[in-house]
VEXPARO-463024 format. One record per residue: y, z, x of N, C-alpha, C, O in turn; residue in three letters. Coordinates in steps of 0.001 Angstrom, whole numbers, plus 500000, padded with zeros to 6 digits. Example, Ala and Ser with C-alpha at 12.3 -4.5 7.8 and 13.67 -1.06 7.14 Angstrom:
BEGIN
494310507800513190495500507800512300496700507800513200496681508465514236ala497750507080512850498940507140513670500030507870512900501138508039513409ser
//
This chain:
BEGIN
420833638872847965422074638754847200422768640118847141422059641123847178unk423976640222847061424767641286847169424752642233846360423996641599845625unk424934643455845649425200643877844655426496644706844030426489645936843988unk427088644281843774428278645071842888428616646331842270428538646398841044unk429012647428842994429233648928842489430018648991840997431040648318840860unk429546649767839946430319649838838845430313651283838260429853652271838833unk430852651254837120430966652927836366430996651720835145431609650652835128unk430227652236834294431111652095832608431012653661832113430067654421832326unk432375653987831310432820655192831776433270655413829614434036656069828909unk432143654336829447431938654245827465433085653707827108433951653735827983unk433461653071825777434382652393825378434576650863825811433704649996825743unk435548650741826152435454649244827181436141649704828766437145649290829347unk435707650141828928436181650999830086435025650947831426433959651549831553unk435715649975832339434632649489833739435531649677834694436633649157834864unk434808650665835444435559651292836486434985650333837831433760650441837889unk435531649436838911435110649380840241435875649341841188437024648909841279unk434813650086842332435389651013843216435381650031843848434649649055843684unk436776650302845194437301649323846259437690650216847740437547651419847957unk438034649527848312437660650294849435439046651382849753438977652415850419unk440723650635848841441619651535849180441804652306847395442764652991847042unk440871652019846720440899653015845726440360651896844538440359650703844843unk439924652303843239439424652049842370440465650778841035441520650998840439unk439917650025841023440731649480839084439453649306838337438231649158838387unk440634649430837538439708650448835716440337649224834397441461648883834028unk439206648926834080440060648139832652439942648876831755438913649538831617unk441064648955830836441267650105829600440818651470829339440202651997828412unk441330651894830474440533653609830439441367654303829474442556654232829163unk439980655267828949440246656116827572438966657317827668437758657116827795unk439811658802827542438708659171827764438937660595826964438231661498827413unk439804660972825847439943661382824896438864661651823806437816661005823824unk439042662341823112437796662504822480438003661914821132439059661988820504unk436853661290820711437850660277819303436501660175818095435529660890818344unk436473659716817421435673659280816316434449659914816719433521659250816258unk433768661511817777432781662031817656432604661393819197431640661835819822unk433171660718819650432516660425821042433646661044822257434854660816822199unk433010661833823306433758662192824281432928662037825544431850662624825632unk433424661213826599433296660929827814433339661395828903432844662430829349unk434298660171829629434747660523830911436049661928830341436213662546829289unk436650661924831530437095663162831704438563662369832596438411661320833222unk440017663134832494441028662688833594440904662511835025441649661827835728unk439623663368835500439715663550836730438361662007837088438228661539838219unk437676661579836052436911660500836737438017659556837509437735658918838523unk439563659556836770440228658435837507441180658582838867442136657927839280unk440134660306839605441152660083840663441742659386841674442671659665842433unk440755658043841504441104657178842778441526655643842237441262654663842935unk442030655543841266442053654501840755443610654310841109444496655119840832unk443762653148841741445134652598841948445692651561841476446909651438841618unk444743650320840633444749649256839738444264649798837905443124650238837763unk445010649731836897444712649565835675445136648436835400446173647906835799unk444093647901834486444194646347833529443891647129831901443079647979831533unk445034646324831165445153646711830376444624645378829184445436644470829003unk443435645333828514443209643778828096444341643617826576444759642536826161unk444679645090825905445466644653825054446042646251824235445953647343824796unk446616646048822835447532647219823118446366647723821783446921648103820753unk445709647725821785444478648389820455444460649703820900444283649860822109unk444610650736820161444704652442820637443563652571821894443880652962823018unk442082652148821482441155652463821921441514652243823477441287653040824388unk442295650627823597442290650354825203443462650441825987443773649738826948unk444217651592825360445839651974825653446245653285825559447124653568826373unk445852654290824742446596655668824649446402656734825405446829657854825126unk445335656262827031445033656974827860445693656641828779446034657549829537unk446208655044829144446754654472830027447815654770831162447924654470832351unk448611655562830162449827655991830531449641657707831019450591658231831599unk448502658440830774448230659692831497447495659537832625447534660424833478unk446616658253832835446092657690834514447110657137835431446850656925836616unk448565656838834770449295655925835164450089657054836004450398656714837146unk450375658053835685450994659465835492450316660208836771450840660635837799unk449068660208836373448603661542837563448068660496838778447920660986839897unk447835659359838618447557658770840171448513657885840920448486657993842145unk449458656920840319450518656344840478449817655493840401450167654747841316unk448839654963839803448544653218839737449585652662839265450646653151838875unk449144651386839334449834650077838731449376649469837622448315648926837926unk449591649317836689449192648571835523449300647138835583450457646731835686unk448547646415835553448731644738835306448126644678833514447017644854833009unk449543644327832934449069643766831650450145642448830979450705641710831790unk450379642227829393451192641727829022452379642342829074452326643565829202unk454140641510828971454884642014829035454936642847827675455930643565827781unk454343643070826496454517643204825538453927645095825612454619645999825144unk452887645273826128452759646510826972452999647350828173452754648482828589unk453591646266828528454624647042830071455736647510829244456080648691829255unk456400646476828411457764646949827860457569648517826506458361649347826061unk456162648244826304455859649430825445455871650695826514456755651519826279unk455210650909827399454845652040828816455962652048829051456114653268828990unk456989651647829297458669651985830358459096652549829100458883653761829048unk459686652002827960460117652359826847459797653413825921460695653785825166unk458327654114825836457332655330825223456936656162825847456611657293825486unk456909655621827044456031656753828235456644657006829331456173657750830191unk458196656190829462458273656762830506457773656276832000458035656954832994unk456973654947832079456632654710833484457618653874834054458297653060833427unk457680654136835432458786653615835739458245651799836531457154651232836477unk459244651467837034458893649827836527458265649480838095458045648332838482unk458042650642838857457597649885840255455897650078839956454945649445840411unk455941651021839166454191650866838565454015649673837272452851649535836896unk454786649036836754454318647945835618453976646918836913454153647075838121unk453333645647836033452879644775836965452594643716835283451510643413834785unk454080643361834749453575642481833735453449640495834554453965639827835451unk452602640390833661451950639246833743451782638286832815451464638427831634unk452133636786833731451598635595832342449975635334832882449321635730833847unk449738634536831825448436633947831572447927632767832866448497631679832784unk447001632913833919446769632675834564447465632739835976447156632114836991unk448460633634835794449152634061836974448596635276837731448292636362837238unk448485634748839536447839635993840108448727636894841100449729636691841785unk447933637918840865448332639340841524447437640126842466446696641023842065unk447531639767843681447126640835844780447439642309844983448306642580845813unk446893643199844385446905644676844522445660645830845166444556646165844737unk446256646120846082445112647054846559443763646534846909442784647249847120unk443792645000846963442936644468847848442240643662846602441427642856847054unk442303643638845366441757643041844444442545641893843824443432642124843002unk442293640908844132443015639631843026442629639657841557441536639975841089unk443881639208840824443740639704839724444394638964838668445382639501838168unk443924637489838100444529636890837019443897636769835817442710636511835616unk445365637108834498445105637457833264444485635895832444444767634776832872unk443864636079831569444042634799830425443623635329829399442930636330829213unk444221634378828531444210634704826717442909634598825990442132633698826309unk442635635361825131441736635608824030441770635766823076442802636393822835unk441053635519821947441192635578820547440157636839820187438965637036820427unk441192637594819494440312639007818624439889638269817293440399637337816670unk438659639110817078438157638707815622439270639171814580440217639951814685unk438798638407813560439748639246812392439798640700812124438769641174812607unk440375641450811686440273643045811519440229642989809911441203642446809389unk439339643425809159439236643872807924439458645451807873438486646192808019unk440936646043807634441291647219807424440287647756806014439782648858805799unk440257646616805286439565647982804008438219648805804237437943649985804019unk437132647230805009436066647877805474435686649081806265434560649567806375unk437162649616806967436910650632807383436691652097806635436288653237806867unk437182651356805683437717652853804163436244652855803735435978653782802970unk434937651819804126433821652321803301433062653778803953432175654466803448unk433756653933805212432777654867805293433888656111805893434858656276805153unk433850656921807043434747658016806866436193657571806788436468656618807516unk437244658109805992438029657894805222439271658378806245440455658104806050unk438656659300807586439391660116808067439478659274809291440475659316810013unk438270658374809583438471658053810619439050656656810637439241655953811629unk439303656368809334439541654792809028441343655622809580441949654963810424unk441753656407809288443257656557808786443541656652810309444356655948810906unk442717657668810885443328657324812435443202656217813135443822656141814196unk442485655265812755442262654140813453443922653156813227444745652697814020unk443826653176812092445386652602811593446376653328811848447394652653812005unk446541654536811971447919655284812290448219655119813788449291654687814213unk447150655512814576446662655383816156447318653769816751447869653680817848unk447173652830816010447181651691815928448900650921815753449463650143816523unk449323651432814609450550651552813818451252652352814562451899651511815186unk451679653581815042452225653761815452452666654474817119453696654861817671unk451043654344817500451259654659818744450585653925820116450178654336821202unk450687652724819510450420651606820227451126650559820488452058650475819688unk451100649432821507451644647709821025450910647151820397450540646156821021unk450437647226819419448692646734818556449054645099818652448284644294819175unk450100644804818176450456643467818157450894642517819543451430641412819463unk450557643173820733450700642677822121449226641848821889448309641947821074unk449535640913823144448646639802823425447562640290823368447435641457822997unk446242639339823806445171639684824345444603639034825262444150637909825052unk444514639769826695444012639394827615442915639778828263442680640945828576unk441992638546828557440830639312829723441279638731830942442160637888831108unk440541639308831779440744639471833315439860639002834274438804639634834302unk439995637730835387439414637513836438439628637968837569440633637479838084unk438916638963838391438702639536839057438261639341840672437043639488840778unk438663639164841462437921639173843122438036640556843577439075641132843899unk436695641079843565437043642554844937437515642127845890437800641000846296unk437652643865846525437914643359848255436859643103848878437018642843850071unk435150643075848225434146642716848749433588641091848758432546640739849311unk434521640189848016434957639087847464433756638661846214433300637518846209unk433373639534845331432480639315844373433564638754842971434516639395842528unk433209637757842608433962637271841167433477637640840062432350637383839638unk434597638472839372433960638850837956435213638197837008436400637981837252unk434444638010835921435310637853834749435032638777833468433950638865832888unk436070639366833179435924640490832258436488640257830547437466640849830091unk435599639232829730435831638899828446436797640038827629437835639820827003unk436071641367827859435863642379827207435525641931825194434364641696824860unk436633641887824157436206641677822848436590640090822692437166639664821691unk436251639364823668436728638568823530434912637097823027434947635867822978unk434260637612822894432620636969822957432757636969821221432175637697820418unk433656635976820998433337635805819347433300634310818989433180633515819922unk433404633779817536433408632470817613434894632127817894435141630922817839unk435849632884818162437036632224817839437158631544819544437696630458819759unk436726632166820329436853632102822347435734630438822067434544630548821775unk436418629049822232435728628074822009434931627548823723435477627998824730unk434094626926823839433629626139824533434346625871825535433884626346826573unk435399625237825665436570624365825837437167625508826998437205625328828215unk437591626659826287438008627754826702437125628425828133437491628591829297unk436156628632827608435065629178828396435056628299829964435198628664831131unk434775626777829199434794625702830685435957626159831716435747626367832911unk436913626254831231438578626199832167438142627929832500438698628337833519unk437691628453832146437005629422833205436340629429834347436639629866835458unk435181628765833844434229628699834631434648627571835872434253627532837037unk435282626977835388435738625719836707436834626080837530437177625406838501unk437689627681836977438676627652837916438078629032838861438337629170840056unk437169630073837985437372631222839073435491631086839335435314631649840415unk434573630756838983433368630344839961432854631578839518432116631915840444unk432804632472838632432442634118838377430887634230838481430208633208838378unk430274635526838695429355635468839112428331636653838392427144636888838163unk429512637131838239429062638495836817430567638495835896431740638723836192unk429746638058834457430147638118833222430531639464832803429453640023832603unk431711640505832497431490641545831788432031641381830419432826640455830257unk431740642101829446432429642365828034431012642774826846429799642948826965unk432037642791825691431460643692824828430953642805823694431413641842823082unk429586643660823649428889643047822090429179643709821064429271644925821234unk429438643118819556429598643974818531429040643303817572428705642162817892unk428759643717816173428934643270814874427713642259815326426827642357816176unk428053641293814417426833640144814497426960638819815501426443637736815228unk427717639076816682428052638057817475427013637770819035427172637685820253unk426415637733818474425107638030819436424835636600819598424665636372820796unk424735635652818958425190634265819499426033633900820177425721633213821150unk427671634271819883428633634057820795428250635056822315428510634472823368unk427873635977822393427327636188823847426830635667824500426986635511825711unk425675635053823364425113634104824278425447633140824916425119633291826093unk425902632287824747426881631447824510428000631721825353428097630966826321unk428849632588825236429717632980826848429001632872828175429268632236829195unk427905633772827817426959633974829134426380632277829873426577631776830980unk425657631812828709425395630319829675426580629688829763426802629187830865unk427423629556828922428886628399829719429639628726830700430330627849831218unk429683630167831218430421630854831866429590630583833439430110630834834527unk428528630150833291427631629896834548427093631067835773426736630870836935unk427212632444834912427045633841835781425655633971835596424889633677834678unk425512634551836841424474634721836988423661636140836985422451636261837174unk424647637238836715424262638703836053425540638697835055426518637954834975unk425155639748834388426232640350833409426115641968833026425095642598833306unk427005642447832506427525643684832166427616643697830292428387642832829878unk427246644161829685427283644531828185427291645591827636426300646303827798unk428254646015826906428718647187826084429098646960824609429598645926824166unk428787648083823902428992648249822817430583649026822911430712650221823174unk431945647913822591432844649026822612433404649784821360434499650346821386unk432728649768820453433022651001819463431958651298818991432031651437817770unk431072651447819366429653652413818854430265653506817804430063653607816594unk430771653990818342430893655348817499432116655275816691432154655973815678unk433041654595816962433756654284815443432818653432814235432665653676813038unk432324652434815027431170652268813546430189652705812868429786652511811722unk429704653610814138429117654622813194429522655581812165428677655952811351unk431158656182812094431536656809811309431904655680810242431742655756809024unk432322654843810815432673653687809626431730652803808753432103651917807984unk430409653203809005429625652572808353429496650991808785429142650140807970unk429795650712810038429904649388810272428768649010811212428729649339812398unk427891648322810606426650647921811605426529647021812838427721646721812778unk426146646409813792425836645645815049424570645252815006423936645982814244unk424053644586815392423056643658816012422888644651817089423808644878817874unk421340645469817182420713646169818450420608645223819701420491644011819886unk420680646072820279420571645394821887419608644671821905419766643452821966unk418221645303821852417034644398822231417292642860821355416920641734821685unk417924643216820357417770641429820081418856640695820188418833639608819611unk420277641143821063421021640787821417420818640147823226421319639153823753unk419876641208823801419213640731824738418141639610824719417631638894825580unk417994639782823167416599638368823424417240636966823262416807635978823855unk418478636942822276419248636119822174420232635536823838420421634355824132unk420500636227824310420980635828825465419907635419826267420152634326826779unk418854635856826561417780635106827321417361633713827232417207632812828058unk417142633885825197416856632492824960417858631536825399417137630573825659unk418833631235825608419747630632826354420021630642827903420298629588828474unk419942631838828582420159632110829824419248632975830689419543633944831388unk417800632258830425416502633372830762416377634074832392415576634950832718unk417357633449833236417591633983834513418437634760834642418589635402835682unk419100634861833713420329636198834170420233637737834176419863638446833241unk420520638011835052420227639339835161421261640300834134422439639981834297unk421050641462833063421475641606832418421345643366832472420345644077832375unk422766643713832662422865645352832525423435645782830905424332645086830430unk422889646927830105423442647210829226423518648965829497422550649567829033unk424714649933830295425208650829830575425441651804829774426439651903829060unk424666652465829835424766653936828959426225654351829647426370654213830862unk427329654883828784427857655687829240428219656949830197427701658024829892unk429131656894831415429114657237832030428026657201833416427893658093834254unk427408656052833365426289655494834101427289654895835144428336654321834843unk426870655086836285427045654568837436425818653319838034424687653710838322unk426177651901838165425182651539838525425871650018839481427046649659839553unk424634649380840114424701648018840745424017647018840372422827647063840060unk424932645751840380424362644694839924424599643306840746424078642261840356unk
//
């Protein structure tokens, strides 16, 4: 069986490489709530950005990768029209998109669909640093589309491997129903997206309806909840939970800045 080149590059940020240059979903590599990463120059070859939505974390780098390599952004119109209008990109690099509509770029096919974010409880963030709750909301408020869609992304390399990229989308609100009209239209073969909080059932649960047969898992705010006092469900029993449901799947969980195949 084949294996699939990747970067997770921390955050929700999955870099794969292609043969006329790289796409990156939501690269961010700023230094933020105590965590610092990748670096500008990891994205020198990246000629595709996917943008899954306008949350600071998966947007306020976007537009400085967009800048120094000339990619293309495929996102909602609601963040293309934010990037031309704030930043300055000009419109032969946007690449807005509806919901299940596809886009051939740089050798990668590439159609969006909708997701449901969990609820956001702003106060809970005030229980723990006070400083980092305020940038999360200001960051958010005013230098973002916070209120743009939310999209994840189905994926074909140019090596023709199918991925589907949930990212925060593995909660109870992403139903059954949802998941099927996935799995029956793009055939995916590696699952990516992020575990958080106590949804370690709904992973599971993506993972067997989704019918993949490896997957990719990240924690994408580790370190804002750690300043925030906001706890997760550890891996190992987020991993045992997905087994008990899907005991054949092969399952990566990527330290930052890890380069690996799956």
């Amino acid at each position: 069986m084949s294996k699939t080149k990747m970067r997770y590059l921390g955050w929700s940020n999955i870099l794969i490489p292609g043969e006329r240059g790289d796409l990156v979903f939501d690269p961010f590599f700023r230094k933020m709530y105590g965590a610092k990463w990748a670096s500008l120059d990891d994205y020198d070859k990246v000629r595709v950005i996917c943008i899954s939505h306008g949350h600071h974390e998966h947007f306020m780098d976007s537009p400085v990768v967009a800048k120094k390599t000339g990619a293309k952004i495929v996102s909602s119109a609601e963040v293309c029209d934010y990037l031309r209008k704030h930043h300055d990109i000009p419109n032969d690099q946007l690449v807005p998109v509806l919901p299940f509509e596809d886009v051939e770029l740089d050798g990668f096919r590439i159609t969006p669909f909708d997701w449901h974010h969990r609820p956001i409880s702003y106060l809970n963030f005030f229980k723990g640093s006070v400083g980092a709750a305020f940038n999360f909301v200001s960051n958010n408020l005013l230098r973002a589309p916070w209120r743009a869609r939310y999209y994840g992304f189905a994926v074909t390399t140019p090596q023709g491997e199918s991925l589907l990229n949930l990212t925060e989308g593995m909660n109870p609100l992403f139903s059954d129903g949802e998941i099927d009209v996935l799995r029956q239209r793009f055939v995916p073969e590696i699952l990516i997206g992020g575990h958080q909080l106590v949804y370690e059932r709904d992973v599971a649960r993506c993972v067997q309806k989704s019918g993949v047969g490896k997957c990719v898992l990240y924690h994408p705010h580790e370190k804002l909840f750690g300043q925030m006092k906001i706890s997760s469900t550890p891996v190992g029993k987020v991993e045992e939970v997905v087994r008990g449901v899907a005991p054949d799947v092969e399952i990566k969980f990527p330290a930052p800045m890890e380069s690996f195949e799956i």
